[in-house]
PDB file of N, CA, C and O in Angstrom:
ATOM      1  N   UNK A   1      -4.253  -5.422 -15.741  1.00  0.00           N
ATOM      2  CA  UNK A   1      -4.239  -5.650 -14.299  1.00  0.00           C
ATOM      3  C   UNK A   1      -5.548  -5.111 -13.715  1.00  0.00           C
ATOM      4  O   UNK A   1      -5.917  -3.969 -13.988  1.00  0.00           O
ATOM      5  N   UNK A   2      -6.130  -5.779 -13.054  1.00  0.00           N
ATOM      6  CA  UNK A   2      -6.874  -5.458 -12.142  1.00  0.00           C
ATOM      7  C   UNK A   2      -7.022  -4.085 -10.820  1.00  0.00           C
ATOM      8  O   UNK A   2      -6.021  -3.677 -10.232  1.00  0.00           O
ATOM      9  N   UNK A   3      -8.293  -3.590 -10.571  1.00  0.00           N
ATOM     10  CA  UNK A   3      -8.127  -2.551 -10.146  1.00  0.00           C
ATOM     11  C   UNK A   3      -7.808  -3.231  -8.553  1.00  0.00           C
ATOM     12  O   UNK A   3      -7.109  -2.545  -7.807  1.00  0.00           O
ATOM     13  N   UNK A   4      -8.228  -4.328  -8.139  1.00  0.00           N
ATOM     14  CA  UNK A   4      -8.042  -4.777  -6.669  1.00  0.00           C
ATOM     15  C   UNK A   4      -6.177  -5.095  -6.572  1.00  0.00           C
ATOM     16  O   UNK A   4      -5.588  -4.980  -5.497  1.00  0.00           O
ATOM     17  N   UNK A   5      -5.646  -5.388  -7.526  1.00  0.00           N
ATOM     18  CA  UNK A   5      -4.345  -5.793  -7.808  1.00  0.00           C
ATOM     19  C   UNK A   5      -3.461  -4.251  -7.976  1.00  0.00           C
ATOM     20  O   UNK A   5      -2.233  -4.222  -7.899  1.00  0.00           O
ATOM     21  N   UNK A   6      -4.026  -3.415  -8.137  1.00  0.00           N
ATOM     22  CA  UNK A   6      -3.080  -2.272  -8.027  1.00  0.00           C
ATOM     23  C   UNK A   6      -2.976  -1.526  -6.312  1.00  0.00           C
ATOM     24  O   UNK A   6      -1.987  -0.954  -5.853  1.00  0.00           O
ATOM     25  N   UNK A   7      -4.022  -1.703  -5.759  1.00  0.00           N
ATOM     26  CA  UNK A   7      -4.223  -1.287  -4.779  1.00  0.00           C
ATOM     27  C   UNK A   7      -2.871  -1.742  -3.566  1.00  0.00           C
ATOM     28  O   UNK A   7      -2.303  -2.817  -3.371  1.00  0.00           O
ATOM     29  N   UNK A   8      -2.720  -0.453  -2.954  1.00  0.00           N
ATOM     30  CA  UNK A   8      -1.584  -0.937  -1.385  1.00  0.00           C
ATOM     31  C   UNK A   8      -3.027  -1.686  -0.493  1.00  0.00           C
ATOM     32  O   UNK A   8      -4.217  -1.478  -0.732  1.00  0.00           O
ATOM     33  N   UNK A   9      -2.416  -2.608   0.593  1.00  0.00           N
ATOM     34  CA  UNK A   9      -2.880  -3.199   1.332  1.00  0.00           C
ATOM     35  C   UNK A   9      -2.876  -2.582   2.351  1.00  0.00           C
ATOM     36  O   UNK A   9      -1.808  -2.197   2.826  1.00  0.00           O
ATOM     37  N   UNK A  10      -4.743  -2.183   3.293  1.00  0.00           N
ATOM     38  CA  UNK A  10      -4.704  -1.165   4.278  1.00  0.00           C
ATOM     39  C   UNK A  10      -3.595  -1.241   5.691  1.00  0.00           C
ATOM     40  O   UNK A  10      -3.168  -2.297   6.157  1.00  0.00           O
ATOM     41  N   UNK A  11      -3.423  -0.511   5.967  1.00  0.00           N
ATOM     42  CA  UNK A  11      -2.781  -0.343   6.795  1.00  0.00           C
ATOM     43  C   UNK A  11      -2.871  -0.641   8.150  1.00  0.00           C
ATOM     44  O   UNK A  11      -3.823  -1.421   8.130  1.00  0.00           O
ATOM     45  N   UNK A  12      -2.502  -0.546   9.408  1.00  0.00           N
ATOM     46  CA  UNK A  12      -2.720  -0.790  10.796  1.00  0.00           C
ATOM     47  C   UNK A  12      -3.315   0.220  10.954  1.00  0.00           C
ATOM     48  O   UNK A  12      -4.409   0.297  11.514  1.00  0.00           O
ATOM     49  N   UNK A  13      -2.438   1.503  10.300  1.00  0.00           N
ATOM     50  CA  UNK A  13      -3.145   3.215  11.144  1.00  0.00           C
ATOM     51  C   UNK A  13      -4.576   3.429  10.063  1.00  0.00           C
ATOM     52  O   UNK A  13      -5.454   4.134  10.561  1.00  0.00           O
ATOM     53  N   UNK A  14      -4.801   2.997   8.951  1.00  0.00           N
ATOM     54  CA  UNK A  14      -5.972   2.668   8.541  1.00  0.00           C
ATOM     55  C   UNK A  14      -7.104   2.472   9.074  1.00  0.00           C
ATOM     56  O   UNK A  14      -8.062   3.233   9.217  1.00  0.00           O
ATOM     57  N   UNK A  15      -6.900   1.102   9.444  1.00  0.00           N
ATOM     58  CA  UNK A  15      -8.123   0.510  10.525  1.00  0.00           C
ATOM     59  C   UNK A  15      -8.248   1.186  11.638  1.00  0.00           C
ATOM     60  O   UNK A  15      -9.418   1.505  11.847  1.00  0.00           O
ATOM     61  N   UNK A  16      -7.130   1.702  12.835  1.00  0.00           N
ATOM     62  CA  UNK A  16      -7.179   2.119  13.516  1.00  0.00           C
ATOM     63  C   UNK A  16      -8.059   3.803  13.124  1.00  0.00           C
ATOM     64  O   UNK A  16      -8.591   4.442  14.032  1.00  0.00           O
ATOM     65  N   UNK A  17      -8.059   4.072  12.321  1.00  0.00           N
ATOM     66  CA  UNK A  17      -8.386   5.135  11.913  1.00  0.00           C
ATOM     67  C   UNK A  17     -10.334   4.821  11.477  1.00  0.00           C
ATOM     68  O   UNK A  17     -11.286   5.508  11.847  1.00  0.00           O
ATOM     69  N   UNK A  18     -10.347   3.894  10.832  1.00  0.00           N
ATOM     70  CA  UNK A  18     -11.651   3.176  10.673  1.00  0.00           C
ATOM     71  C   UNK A  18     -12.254   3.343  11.648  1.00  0.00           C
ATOM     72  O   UNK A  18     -13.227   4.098  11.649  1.00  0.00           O
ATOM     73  N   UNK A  19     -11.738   2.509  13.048  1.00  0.00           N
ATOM     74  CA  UNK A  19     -12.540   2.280  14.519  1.00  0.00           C
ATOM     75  C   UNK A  19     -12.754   3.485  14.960  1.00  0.00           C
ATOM     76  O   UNK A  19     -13.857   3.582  15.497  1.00  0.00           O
ATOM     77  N   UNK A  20     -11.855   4.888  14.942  1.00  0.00           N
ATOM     78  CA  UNK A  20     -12.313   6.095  15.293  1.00  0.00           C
ATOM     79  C   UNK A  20     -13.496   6.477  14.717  1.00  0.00           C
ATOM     80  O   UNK A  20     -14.469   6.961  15.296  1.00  0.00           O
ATOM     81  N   UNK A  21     -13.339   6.183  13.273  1.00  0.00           N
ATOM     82  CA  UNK A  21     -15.183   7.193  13.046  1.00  0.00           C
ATOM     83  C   UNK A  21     -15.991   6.051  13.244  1.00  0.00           C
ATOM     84  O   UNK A  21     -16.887   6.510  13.952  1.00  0.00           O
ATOM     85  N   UNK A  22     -16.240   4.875  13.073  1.00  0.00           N
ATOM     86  CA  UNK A  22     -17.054   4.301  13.531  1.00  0.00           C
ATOM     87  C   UNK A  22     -17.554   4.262  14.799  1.00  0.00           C
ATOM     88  O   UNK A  22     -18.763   4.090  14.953  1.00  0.00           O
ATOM     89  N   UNK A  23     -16.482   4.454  16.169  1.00  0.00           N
ATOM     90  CA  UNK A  23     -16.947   4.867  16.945  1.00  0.00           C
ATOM     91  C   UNK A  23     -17.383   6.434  17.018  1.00  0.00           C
ATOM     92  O   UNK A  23     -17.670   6.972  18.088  1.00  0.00           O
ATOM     93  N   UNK A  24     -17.393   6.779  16.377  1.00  0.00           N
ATOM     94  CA  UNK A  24     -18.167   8.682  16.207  1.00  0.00           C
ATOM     95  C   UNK A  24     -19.022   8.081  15.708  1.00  0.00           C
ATOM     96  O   UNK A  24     -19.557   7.494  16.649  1.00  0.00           O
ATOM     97  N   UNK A  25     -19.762   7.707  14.400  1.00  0.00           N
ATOM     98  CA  UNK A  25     -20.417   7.436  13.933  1.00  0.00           C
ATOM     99  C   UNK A  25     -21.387   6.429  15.066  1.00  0.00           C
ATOM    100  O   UNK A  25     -22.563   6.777  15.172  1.00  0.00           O
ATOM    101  N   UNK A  26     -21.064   5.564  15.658  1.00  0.00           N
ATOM    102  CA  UNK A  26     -22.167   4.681  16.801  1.00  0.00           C
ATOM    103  C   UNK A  26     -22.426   5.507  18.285  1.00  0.00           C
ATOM    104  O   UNK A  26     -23.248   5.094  19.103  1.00  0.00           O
ATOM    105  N   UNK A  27     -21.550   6.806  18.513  1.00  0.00           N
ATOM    106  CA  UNK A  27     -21.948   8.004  19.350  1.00  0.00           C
ATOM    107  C   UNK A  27     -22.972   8.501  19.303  1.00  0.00           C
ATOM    108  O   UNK A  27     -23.769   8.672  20.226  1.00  0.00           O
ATOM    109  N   UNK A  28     -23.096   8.906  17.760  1.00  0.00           N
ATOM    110  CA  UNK A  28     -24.007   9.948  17.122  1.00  0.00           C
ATOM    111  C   UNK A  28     -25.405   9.206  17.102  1.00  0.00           C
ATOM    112  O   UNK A  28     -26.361   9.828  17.565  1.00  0.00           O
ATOM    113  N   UNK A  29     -25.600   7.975  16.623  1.00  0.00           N
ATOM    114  CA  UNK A  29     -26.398   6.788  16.349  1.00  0.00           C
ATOM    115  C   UNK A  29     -27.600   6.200  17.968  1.00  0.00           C
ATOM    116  O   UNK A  29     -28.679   5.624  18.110  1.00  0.00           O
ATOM    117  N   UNK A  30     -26.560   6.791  18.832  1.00  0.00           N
ATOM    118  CA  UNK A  30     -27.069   6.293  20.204  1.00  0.00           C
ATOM    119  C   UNK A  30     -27.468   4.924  20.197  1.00  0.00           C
ATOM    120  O   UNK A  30     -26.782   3.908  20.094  1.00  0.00           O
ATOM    121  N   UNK A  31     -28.954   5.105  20.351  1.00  0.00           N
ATOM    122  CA  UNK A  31     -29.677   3.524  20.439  1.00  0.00           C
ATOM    123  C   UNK A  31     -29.805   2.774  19.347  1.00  0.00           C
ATOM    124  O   UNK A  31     -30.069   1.583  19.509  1.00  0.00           O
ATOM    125  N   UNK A  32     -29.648   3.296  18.031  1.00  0.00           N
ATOM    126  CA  UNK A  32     -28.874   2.263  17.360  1.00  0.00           C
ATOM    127  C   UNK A  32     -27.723   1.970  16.565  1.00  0.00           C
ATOM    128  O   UNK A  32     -27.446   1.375  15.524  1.00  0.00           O
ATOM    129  N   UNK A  33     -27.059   2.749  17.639  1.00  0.00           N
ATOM    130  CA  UNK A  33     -25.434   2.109  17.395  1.00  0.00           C
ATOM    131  C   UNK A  33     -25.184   0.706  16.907  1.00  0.00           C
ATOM    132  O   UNK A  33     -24.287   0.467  16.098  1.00  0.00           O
ATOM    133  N   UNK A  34     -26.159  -0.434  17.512  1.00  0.00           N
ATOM    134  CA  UNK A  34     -25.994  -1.466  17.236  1.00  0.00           C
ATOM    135  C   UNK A  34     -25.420  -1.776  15.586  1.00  0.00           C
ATOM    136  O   UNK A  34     -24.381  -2.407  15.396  1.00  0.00           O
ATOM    137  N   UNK A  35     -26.319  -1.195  14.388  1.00  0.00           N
ATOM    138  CA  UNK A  35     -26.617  -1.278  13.131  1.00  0.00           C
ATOM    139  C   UNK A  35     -24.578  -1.090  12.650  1.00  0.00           C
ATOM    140  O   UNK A  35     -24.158  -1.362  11.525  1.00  0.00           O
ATOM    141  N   UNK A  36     -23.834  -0.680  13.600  1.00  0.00           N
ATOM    142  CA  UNK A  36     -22.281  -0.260  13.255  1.00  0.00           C
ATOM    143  C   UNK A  36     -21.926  -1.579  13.533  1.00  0.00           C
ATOM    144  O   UNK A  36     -20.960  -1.943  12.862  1.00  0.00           O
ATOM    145  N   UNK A  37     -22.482  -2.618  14.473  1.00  0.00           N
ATOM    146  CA  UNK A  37     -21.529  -3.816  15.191  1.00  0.00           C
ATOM    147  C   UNK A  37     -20.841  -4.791  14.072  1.00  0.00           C
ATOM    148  O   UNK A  37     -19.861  -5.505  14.279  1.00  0.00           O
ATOM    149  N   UNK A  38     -21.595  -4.663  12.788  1.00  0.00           N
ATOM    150  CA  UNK A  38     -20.630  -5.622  11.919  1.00  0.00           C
ATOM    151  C   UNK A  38     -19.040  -5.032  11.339  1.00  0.00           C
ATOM    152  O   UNK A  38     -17.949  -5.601  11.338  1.00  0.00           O
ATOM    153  N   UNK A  39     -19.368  -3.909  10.950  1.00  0.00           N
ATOM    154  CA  UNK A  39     -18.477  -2.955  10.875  1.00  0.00           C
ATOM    155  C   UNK A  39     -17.302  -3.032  11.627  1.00  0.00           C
ATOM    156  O   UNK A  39     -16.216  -3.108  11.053  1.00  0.00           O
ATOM    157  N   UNK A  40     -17.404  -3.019  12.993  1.00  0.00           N
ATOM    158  CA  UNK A  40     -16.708  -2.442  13.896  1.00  0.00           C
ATOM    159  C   UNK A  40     -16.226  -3.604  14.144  1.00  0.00           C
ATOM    160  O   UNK A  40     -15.075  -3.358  14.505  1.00  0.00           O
ATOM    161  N   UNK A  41     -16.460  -5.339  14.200  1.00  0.00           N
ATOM    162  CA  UNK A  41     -15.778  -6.503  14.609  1.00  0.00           C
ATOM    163  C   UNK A  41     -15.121  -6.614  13.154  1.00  0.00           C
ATOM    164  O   UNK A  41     -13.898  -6.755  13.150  1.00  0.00           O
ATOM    165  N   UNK A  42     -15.899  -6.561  11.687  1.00  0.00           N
ATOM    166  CA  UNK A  42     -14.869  -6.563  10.981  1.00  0.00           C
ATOM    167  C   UNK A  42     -13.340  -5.808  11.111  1.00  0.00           C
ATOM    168  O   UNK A  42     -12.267  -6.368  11.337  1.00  0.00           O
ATOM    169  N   UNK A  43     -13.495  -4.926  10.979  1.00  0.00           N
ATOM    170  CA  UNK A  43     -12.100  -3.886  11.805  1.00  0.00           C
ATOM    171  C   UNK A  43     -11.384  -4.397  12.474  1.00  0.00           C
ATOM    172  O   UNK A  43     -10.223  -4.600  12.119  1.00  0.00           O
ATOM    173  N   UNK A  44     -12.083  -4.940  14.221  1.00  0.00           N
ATOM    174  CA  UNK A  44     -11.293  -5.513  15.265  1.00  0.00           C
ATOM    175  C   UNK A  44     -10.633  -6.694  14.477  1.00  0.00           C
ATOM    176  O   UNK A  44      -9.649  -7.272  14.937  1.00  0.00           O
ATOM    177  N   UNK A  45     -11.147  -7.009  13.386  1.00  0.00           N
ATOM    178  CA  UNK A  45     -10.851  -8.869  12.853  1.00  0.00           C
ATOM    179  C   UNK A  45      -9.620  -8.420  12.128  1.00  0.00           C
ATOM    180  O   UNK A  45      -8.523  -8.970  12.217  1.00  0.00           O
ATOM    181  N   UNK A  46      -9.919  -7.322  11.369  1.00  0.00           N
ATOM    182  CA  UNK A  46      -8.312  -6.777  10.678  1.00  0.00           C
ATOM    183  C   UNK A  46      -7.344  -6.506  11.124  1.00  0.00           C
ATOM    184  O   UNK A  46      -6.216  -6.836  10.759  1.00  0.00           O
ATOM    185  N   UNK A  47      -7.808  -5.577  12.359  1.00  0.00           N
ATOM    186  CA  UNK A  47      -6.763  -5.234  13.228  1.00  0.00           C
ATOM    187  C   UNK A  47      -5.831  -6.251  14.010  1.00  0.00           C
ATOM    188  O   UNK A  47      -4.608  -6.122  14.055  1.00  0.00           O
ATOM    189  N   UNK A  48      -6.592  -7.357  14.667  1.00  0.00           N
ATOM    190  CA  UNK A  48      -6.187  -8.287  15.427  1.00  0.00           C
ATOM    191  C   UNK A  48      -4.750  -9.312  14.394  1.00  0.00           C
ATOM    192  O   UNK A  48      -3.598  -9.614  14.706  1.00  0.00           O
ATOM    193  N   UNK A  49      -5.652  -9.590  13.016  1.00  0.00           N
ATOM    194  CA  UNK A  49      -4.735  -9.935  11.411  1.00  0.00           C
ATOM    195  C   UNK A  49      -3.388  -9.476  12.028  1.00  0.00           C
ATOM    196  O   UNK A  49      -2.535 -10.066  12.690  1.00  0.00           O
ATOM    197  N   UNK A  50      -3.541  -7.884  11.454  1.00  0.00           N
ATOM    198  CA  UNK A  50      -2.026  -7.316  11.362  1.00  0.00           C
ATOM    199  C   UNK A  50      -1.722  -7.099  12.380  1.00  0.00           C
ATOM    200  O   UNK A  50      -1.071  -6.129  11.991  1.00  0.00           O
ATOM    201  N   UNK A  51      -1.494  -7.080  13.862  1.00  0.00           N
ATOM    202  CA  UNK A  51      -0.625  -7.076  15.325  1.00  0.00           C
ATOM    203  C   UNK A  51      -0.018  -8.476  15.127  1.00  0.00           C
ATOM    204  O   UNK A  51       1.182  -8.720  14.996  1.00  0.00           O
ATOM    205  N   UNK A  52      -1.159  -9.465  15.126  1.00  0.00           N
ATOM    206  CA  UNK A  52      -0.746 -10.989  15.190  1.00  0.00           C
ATOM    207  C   UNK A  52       0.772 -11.099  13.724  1.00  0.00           C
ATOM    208  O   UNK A  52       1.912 -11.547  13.845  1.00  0.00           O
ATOM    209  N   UNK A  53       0.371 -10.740  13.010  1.00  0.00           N
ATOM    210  CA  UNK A  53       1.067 -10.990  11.477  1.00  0.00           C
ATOM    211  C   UNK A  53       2.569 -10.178  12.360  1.00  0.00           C
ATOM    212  O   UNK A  53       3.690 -10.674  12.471  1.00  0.00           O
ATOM    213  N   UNK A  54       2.164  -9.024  12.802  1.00  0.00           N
ATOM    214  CA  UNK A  54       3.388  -8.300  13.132  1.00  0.00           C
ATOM    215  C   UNK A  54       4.490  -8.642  13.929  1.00  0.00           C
ATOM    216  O   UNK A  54       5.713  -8.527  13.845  1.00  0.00           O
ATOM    217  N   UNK A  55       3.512  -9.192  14.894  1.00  0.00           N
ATOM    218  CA  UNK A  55       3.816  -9.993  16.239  1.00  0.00           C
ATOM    219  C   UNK A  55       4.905 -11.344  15.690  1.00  0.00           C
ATOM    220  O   UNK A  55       6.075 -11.552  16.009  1.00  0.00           O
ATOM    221  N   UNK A  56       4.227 -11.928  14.989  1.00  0.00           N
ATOM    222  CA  UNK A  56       5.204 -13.238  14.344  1.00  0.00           C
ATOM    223  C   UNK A  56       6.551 -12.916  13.844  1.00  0.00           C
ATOM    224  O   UNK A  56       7.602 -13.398  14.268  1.00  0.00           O
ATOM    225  N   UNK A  57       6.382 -11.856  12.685  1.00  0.00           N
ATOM    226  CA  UNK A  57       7.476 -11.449  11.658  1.00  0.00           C
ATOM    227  C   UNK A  57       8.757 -10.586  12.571  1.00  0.00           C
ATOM    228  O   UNK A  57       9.965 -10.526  12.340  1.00  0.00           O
ATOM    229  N   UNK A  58       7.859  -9.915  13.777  1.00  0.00           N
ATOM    230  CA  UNK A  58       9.393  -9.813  14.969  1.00  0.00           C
ATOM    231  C   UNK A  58       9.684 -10.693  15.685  1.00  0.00           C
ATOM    232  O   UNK A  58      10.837 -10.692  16.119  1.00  0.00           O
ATOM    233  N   UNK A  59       8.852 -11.672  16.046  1.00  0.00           N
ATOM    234  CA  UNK A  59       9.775 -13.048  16.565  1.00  0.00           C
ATOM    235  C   UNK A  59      10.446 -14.118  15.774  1.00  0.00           C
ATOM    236  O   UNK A  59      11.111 -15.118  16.043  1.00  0.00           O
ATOM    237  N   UNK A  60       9.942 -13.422  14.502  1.00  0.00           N
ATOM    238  CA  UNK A  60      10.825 -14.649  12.927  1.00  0.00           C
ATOM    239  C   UNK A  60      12.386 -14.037  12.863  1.00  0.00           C
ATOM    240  O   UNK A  60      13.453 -14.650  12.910  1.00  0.00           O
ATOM    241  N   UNK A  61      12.062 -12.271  12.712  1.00  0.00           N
ATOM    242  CA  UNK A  61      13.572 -11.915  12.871  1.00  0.00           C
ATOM    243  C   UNK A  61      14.361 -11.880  14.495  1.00  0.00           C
ATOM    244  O   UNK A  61      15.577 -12.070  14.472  1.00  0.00           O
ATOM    245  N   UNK A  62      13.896 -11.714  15.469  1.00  0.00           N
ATOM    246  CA  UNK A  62      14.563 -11.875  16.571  1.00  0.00           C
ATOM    247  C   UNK A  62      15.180 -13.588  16.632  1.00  0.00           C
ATOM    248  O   UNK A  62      16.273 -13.810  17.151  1.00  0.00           O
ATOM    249  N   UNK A  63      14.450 -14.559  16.121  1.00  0.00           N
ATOM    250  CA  UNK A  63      15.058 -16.063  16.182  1.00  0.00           C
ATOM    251  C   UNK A  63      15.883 -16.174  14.934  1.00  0.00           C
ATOM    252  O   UNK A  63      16.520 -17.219  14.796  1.00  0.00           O
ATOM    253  N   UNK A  64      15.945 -15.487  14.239  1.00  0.00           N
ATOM    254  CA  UNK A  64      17.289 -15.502  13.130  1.00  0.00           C
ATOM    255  C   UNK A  64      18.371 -14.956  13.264  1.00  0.00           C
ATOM    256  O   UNK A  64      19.404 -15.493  12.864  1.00  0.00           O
ATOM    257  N   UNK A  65      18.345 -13.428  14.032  1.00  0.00           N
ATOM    258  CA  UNK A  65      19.379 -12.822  14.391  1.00  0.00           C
ATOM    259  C   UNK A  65      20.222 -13.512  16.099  1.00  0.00           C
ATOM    260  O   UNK A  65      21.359 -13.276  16.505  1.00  0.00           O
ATOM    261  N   UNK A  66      19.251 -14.286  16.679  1.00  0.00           N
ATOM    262  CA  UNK A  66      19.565 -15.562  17.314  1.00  0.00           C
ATOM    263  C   UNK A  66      20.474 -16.904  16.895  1.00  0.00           C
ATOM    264  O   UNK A  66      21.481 -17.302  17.481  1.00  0.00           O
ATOM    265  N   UNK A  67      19.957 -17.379  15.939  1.00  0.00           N
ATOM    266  CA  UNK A  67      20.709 -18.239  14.993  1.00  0.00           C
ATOM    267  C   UNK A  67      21.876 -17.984  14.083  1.00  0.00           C
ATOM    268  O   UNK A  67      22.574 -18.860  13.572  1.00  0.00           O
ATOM    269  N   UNK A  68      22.033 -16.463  13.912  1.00  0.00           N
ATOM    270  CA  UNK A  68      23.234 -16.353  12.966  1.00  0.00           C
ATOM    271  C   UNK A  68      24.321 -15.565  14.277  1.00  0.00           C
ATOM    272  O   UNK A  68      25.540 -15.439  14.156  1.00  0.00           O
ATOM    273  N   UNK A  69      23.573 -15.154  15.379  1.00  0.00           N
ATOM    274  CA  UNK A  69      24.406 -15.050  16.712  1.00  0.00           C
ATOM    275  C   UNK A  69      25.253 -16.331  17.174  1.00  0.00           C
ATOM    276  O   UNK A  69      26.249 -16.422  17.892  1.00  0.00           O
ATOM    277  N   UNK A  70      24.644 -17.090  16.635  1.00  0.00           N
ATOM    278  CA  UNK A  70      25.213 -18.210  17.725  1.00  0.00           C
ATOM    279  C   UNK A  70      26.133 -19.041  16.045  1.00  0.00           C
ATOM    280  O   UNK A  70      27.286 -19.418  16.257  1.00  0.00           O
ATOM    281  N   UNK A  71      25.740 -19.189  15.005  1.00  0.00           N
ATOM    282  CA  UNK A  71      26.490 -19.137  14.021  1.00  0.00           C
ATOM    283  C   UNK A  71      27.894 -19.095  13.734  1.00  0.00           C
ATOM    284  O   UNK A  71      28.801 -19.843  13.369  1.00  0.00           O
ATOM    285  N   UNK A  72      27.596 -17.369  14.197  1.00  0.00           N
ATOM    286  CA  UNK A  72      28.930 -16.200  13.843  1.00  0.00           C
ATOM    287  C   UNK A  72      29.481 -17.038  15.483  1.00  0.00           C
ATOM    288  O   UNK A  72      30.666 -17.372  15.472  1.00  0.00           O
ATOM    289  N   UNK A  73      29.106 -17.190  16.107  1.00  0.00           N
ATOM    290  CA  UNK A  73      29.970 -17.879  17.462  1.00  0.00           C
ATOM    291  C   UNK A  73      30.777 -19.027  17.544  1.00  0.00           C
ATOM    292  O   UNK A  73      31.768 -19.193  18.255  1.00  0.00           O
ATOM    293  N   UNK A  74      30.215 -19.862  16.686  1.00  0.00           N
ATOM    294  CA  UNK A  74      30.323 -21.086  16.581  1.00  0.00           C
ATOM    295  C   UNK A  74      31.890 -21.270  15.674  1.00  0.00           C
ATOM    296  O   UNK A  74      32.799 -21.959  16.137  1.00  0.00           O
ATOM    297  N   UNK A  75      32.019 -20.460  14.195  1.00  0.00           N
ATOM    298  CA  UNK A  75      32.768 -19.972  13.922  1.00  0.00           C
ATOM    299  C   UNK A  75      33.984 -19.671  13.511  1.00  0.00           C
ATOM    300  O   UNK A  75      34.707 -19.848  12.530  1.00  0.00           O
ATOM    301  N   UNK A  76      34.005 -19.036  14.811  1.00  0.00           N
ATOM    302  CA  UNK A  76      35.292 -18.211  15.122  1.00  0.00           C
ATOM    303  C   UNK A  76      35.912 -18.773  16.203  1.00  0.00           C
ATOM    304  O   UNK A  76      36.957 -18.289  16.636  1.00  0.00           O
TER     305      UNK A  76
END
């Protein structure tokens, strides 16, 4: 097995944790903070990933526990 294949997949508090030192790190940097900007949209691009991903998978289970509501209604 592969070493990329053993690995957990980063996390939300990960990235979120990422954007903190990067923003320390583009503090410290001042005027060229810029040299962080790929960095820092990659991140936002991950971050945005997993809310959106999150965002779906609670409206996948809220419309199922919908459907087996009305199910279990139907029924009885």
């Amino acid at each position: 097995m592969s070493r990329s294949a053993k690995r957990k997949p980063v996390t939300l508090d990960e990235i979120e944790a990422g954007l903190d030192l990067v923003a320390r790190r583009m503090e410290k940097l001042g005027t060229r903070a810029e040299l962080y900007l790929p960095i820092w949209r990659a991140l936002e691009r991950e971050r945005e990933k997993r809310v959106e991903a999150s965002t779906i998978l609670a409206a996948a289970r809220a419309r199922l526990t919908r459907s087996q509501d009305r199910t279990a209604g139907q029924s009885s």
